[in-house]
C-alpha positions as CSV (number, residue, x, y, z in Angstrom):
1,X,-3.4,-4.4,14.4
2,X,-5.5,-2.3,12.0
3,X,-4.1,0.6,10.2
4,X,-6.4,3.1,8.9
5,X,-5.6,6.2,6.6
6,X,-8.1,8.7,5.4
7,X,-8.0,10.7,2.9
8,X,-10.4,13.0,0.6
9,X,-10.8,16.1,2.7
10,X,-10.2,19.4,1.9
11,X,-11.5,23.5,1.6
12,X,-15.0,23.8,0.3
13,X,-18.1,26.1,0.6
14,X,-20.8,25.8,1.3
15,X,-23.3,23.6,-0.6
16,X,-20.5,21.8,-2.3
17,X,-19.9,17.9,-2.5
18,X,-16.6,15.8,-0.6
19,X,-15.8,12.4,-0.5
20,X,-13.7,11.1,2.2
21,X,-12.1,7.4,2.1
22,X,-10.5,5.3,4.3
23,X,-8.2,2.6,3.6
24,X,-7.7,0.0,6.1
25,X,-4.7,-2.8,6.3
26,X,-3.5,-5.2,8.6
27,X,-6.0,-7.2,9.5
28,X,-9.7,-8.8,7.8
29,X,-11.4,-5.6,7.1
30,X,-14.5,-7.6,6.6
31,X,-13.9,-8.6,10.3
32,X,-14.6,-5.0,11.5
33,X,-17.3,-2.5,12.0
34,X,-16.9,1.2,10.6
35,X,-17.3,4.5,11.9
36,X,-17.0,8.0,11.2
37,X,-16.5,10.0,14.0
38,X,-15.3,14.3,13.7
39,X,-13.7,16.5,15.5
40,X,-14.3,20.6,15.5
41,X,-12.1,23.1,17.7
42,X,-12.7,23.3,20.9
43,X,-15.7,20.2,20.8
44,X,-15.8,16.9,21.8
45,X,-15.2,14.1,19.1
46,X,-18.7,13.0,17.5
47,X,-20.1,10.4,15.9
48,X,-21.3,10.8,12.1
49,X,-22.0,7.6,10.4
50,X,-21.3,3.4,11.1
51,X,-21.5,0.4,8.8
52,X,-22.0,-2.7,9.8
53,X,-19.3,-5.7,9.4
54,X,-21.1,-6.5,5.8
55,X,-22.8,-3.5,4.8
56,X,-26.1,-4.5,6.1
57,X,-27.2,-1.8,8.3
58,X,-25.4,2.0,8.7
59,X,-26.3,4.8,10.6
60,X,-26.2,8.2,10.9
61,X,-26.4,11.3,13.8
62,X,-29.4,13.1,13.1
63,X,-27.2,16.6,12.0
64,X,-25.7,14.6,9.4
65,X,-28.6,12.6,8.3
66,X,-30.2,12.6,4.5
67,X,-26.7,14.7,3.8
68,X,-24.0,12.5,4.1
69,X,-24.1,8.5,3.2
70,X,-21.2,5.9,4.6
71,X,-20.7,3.1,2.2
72,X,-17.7,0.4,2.3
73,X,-16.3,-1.9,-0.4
74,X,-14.9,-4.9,1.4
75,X,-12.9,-6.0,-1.6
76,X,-11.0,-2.7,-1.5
77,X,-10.6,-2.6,2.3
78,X,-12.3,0.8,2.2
79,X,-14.8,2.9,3.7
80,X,-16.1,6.1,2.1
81,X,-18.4,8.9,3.7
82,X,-20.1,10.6,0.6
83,X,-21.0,14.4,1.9
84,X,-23.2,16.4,0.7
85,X,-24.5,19.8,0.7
86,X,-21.8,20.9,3.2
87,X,-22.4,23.3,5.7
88,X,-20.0,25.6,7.8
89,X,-20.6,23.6,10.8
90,X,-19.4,20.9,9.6
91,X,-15.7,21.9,9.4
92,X,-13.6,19.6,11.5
93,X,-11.3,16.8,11.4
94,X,-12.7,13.6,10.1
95,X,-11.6,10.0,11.8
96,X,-12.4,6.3,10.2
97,X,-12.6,4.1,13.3
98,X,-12.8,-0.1,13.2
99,X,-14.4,-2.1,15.6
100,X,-13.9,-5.8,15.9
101,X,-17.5,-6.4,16.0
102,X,-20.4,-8.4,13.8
103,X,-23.5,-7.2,15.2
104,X,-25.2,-4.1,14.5
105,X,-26.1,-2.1,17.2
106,X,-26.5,1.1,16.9
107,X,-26.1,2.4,20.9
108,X,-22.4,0.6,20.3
109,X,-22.0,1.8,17.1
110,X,-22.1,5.4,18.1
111,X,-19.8,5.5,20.7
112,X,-16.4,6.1,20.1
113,X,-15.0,3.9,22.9
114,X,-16.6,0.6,21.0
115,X,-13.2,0.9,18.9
116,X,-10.0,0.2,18.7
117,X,-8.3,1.6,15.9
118,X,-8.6,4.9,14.7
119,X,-7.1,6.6,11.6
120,X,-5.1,10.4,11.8
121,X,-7.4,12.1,10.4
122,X,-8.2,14.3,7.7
123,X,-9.3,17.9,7.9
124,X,-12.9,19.4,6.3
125,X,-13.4,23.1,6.2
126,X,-16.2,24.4,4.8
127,X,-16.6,28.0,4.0
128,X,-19.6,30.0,4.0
């Protein structure tokens, strides 16, 4: 089992700068792949950012993209998602995701069924 527990979000406006972490326990967190997925009302959950198992390759949806940056510190068992220049439509709740996986492939990486253990959550707004 992986426990995951974000953390960082919060009420902003628009233009401003958040930092969301996610602490993971339980298992080798070098072991797993990362993902940030979100969640507005009324949408389907969506992918944001991955990291690979070591760092090595991340990626990012294309609404998202030259904005926000996913970074991970092994030795911490953390992964952050640096945002910035938030906009309103990015309000939603934020999930850390790990996937059991040492490849980098980003058609798995994007998909939120490729993991197995997800985090609660932590809620963005954004105000404009």
């Amino acid at each position: 089992q992986v426990q995951l527990v974000e953390s960082g979000g919060g009420l902003v406006q628009t233009g401003d700068s958040l930092r969301l972490s996610c602490a993971a326990s339980g298992r080798t967190f070098s072991n797993y792949a990362m993902g940030w997925f979100r969640q507005a009302p009324g949408k389907e959950r969506e992918f944001v950012a991955a990291i690979t198992w070591n760092g090595g390759s991340t990626y990012y949806a294309d609404s998202v993209k030259g904005r926000f940056t996913i970074s991970r510190d092994n030795a911490k068992n953390t992964v952050y998602l640096q945002m910035n220049s938030l906009k309103p439509e990015d309000t939603a709740v934020y999930y850390c995701a790990a996937d059991r996986y040492f490849g980098s492939d980003y058609s798995r990486m994007r998909e939120s069924v490729s993991y197995d253990y997800w985090g609660q959550g932590t809620q963005v707004t954004v105000s404009s």
